[in-house]
C-alpha positions in Angstrom: -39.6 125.5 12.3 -37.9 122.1 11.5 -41.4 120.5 10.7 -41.9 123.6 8.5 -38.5 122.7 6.6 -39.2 119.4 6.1 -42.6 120.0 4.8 -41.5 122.5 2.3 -38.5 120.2 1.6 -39.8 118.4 -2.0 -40.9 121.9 -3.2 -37.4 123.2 -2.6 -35.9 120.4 -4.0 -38.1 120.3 -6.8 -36.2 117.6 -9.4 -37.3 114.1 -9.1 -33.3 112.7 -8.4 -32.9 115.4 -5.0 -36.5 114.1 -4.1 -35.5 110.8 -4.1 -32.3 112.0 -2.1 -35.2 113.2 0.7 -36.8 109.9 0.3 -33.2 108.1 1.2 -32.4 111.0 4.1 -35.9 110.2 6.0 -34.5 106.5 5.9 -31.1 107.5 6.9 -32.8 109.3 9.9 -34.8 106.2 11.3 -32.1 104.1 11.0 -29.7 106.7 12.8 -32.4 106.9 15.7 -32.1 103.4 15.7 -28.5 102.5 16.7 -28.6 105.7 18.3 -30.7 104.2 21.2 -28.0 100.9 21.3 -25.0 102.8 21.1 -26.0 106.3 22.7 -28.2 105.2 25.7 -26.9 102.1 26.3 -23.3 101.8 25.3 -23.8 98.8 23.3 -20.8 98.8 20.3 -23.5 97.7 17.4 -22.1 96.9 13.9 -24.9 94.8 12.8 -27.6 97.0 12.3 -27.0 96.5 8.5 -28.5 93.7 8.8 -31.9 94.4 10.6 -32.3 96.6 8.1 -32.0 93.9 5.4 -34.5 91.4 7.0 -37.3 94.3 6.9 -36.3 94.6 3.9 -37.2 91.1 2.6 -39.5 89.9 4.9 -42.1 92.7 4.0 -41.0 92.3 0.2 -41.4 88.5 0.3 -44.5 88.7 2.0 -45.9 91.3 -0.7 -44.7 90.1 -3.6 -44.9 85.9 -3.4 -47.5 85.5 -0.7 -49.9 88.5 -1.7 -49.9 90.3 1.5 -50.9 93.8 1.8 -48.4 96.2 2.2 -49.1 97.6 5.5 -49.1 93.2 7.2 -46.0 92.7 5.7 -44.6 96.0 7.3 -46.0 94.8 10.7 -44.6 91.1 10.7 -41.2 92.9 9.1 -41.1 95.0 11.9 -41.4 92.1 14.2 -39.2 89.4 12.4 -36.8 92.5 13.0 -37.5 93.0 16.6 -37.6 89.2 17.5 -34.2 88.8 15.7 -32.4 91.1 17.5 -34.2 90.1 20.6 -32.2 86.3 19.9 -29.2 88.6 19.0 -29.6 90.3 22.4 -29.5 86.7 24.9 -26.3 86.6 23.2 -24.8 89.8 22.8 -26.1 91.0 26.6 -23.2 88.9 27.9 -20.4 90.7 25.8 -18.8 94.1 26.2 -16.8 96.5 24.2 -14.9 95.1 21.2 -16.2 91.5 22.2 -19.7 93.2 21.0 -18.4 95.1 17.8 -17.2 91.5 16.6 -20.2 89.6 17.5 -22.5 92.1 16.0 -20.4 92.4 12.8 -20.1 88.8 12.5 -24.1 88.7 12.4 -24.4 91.4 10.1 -21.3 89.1 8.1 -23.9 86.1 8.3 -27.1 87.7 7.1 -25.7 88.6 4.2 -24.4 85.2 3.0 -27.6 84.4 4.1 -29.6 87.0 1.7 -27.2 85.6 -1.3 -27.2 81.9 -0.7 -30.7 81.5 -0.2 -31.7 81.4 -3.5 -34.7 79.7 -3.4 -36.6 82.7 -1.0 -34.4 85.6 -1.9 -33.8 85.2 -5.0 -29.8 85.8 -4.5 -28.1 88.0 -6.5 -30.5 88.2 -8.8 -32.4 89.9 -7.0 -36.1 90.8 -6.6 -37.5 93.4 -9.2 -40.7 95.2 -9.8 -41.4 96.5 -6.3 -43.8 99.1 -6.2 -44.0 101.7 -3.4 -47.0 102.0 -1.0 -48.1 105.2 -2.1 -48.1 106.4 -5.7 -44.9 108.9 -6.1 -41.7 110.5 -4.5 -43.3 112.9 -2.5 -46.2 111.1 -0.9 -43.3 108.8 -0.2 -41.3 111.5 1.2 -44.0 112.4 3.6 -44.7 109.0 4.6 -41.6 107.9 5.7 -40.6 111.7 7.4 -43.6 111.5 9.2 -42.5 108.3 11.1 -39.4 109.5 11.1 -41.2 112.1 13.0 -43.2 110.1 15.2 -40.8 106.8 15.8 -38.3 110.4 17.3 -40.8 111.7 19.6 -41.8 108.2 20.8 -37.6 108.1 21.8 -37.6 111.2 23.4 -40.4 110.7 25.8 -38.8 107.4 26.3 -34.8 108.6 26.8 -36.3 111.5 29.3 -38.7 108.9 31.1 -36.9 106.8 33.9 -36.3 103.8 31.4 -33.9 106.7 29.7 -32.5 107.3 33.1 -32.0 103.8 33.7 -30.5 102.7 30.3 -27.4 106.0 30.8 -27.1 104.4 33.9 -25.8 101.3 32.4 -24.2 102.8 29.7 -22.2 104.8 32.5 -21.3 101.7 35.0 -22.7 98.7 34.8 -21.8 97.8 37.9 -23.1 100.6 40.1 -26.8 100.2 37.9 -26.7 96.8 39.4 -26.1 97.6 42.7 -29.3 99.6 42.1 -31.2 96.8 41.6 -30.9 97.3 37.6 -31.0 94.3 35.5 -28.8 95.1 33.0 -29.2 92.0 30.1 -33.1 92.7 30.6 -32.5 96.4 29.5 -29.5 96.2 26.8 -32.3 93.6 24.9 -34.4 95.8 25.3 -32.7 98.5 23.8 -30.9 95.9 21.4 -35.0 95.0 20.1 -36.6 98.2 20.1 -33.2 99.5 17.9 -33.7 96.2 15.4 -37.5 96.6 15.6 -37.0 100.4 13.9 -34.1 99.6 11.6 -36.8 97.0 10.1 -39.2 99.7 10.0 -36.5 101.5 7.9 -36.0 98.8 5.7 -40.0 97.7 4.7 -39.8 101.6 2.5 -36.5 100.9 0.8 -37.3 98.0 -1.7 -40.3 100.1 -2.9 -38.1 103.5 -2.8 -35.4 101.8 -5.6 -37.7 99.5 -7.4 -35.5 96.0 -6.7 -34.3 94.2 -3.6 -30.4 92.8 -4.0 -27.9 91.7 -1.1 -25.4 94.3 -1.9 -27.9 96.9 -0.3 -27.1 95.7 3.5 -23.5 94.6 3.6 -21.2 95.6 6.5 -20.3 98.6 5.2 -24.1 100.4 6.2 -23.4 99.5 9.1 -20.0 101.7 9.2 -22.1 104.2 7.7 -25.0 104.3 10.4 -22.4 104.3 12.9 -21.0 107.3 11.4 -24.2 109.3 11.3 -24.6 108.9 15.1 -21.2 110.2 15.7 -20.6 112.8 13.9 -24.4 114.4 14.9 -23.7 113.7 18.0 -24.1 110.0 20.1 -26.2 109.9 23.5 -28.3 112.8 22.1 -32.1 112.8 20.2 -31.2 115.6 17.6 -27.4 114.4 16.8 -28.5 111.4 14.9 -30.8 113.3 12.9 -28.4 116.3 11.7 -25.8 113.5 11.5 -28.3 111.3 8.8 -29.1 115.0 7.3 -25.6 115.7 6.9 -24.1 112.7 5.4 -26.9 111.8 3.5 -26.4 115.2 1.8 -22.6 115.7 1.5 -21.7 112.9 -1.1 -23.9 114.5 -3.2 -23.1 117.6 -3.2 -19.2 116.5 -3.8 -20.4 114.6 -6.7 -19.0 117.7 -8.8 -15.3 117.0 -7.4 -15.5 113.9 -9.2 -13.1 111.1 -7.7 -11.7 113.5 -4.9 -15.3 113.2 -3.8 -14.5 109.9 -1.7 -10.9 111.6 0.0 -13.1 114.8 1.1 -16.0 113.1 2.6 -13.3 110.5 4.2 -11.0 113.6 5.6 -14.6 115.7 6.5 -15.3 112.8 8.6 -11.8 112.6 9.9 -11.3 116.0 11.0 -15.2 116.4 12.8 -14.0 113.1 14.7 -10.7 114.2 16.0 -11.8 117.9 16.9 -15.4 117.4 17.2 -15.5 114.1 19.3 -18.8 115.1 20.6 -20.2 115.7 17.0 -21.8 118.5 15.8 -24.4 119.0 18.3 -21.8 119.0 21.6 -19.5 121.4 19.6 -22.8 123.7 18.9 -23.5 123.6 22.4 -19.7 124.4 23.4 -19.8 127.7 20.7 -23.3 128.8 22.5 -21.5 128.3 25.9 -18.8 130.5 24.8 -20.8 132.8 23.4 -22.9 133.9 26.2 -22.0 136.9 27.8 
């Protein structure tokens, strides 16, 4: 039924600006899955995913657009300058816990950003990069591109977080202590966790510059970050489906508050306040609770 939905999605949503909101939403959803697997399954505090997202972003668009790769090699070697960057990340971040981790991480994400303005000479800067054209020739095929490995990067997760690494990653993000009593090695499977998570917020990022047309800075500053964080949250955090209807629903939302004009901003902000303090779950646990009340 879900694949059904998102098939028929573009012919719902038939004008070219809510087609590119399904474009942004299929984006929204890899990169949701991502910090979903750090934060979720492995209670790592991540506020730098921003900026994986950003160095798939520039690496595959530098690649394409000064060095003449093909589209598909620059997504690979994005994907992996993604993966091996938070891998580096990881040797440090393994060793810090809690709000230790939440400054380290936002402090990277702080750092790759005066990285993507300053270096002028690769990025570009401020200026920023223009006349990127998509891998495939219009909103819909890009639609279905990026939703499909949406799709596919969400079952390769599942059979992972339901295999024994799954098992063994919630048992680190439950006690640390006890998993290495067990004989788990607990910095081998956070970097793990902390690549794998860069690696697909990278894979997120090689569609964006050809989804908006140019490549500037402002894209992947802290505050994506907040906003990923959010999207695990209020779906639902340590679950597969509550990232998704979390992306879903506040990729959605601002838009349709655009018609409340400047109150827009102090709805979303309360909505997100009020699913937070009576929904700390998110939506999926308070779903589950109704159904559990519910049965007779």
């Amino acid at each position: 039924m879900s694949l059904l939905l998102v098939a028929a999605a573009p012919w719902l949503l038939t004008t070219g600006y809510w087609r590119g909101i399904l474009v942004l939403c299929a984006m929204n959803v890899l990169l949701a899955l991502s910090l979903n697997l750090v934060m979720g399954y492995t209670g790592q505090l991540n506020l730098g995913q921003s900026a994986f997202f950003g160095i798939g972003a520039y690496v595959s668009t530098i690649l394409i657009k000064s060095h003449g790769w093909n589209f598909w090699l620059a997504a690979l070697a994005a994907i992996l300058a993604s993966g091996f960057v938070g891998l580096a990340l990881a040797a440090f971040a393994t060793r810090l816990k809690g709000h230790y981790l939440a400054i380290a991480s936002l402090g990277f994400a702080v750092i790759t950003y005066q990285v993507l303005i300053n270096w002028e000479s690769v990025t570009q800067g401020v200026r920023g990069i223009y006349g990127i054209l998509p891998p495939v020739p219009n909103t819909v095929a890009l639609f279905y591109l990026v939703a499909g490995i949406a799709a596919a990067v969400y079952l390769l997760l599942d059979n992972l977080v339901r295999s024994p690494v799954g098992d063994t990653l919630r048992a680190i993000r439950e006690d640390e202590i006890s998993a290495a009593s067990l004989g788990v090695n607990a910095a081998i499977w956070k970097a793990f966790a902390f690549g794998l998570g860069a690696a697909i917020a990278g894979l997120a990022g090689v569609f964006y510059p050809g989804f908006v047309g140019t490549l500037v800075p402002d894209a992947f500053g802290i505050i994506e970050s907040f906003t990923m964080m959010a999207m695990v949250i209020v779906g639902g955090m340590g679950t597969m489906i509550g990232p998704v209807i979390g992306a879903v629903v506040l990729t959605f939302l601002p838009e349709l508050l655009r018609g409340f004009g400047e109150l827009r901003l102090m709805i979303y902000g309360l909505a997100l306040t009020l699913v937070v303090l009576f929904m700390p779950g998110g939506i999926v646990q308070a779903w589950m609770s109704v159904r559990h009340k519910t049965r007779p």
